[in-house]
C-alpha positions as CSV (number, residue, x, y, z in Angstrom):
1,X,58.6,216.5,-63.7
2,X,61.1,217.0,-61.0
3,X,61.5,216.2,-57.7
4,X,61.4,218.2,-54.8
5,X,62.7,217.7,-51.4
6,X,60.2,219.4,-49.1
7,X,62.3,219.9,-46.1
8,X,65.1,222.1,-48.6
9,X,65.1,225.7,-47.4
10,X,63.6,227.7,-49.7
11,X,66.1,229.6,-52.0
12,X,66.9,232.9,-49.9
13,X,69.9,235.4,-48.5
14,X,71.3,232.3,-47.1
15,X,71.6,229.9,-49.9
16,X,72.8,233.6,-52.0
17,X,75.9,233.7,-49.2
18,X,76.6,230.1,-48.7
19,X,77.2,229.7,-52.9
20,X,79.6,233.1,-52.7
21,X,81.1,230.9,-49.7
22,X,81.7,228.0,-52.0
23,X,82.8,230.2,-54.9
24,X,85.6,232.3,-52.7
25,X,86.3,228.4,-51.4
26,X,86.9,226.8,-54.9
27,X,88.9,230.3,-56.0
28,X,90.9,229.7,-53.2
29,X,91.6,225.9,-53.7
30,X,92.2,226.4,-57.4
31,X,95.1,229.4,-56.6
32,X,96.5,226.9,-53.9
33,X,96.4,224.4,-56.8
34,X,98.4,226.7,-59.3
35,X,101.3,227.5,-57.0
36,X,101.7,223.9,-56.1
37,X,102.2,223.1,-60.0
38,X,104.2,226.2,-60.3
39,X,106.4,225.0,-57.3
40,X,106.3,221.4,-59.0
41,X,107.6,222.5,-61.8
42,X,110.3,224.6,-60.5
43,X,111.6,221.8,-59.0
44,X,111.4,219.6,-61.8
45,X,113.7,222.3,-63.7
46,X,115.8,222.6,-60.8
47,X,116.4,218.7,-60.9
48,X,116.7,218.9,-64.7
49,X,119.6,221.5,-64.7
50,X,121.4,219.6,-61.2
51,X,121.3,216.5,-63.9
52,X,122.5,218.1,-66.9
53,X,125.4,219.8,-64.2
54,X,126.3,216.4,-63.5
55,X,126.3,214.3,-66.7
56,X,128.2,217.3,-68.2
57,X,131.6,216.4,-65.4
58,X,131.3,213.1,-66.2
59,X,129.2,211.9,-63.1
60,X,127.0,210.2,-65.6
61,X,129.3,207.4,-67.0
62,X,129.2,204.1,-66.2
């Protein structure tokens, strides 16, 4: 048997939009998400090849 709360609005047109709300939300975060790892990782590269550059004229030795 489950609980109920009995002051929860009964499932309607505004529950239906609030959940498309929260869907377009976590769409939204999760593209906001991708570009930051895309941009991450472009700058990971980017540091990558600046290091390579460097160690190959010598900037590396000790």
């Amino acid at each position: 048997m489950t609980q109920q709360n009995p002051s929860a609005p009964a499932c309607g047109d505004g529950q239906a939009a609030r959940l498309a709300e929260l869907h377009a939300q976590c769409r939204a975060d999760y593209q906001q998400a991708a570009a930051n790892r895309a941009t991450a990782a472009g700058a990971a590269r980017d540091q990558l090849a600046l290091g390579r550059a460097h160690a190959a004229e010598g900037g590396g030795r000790r």
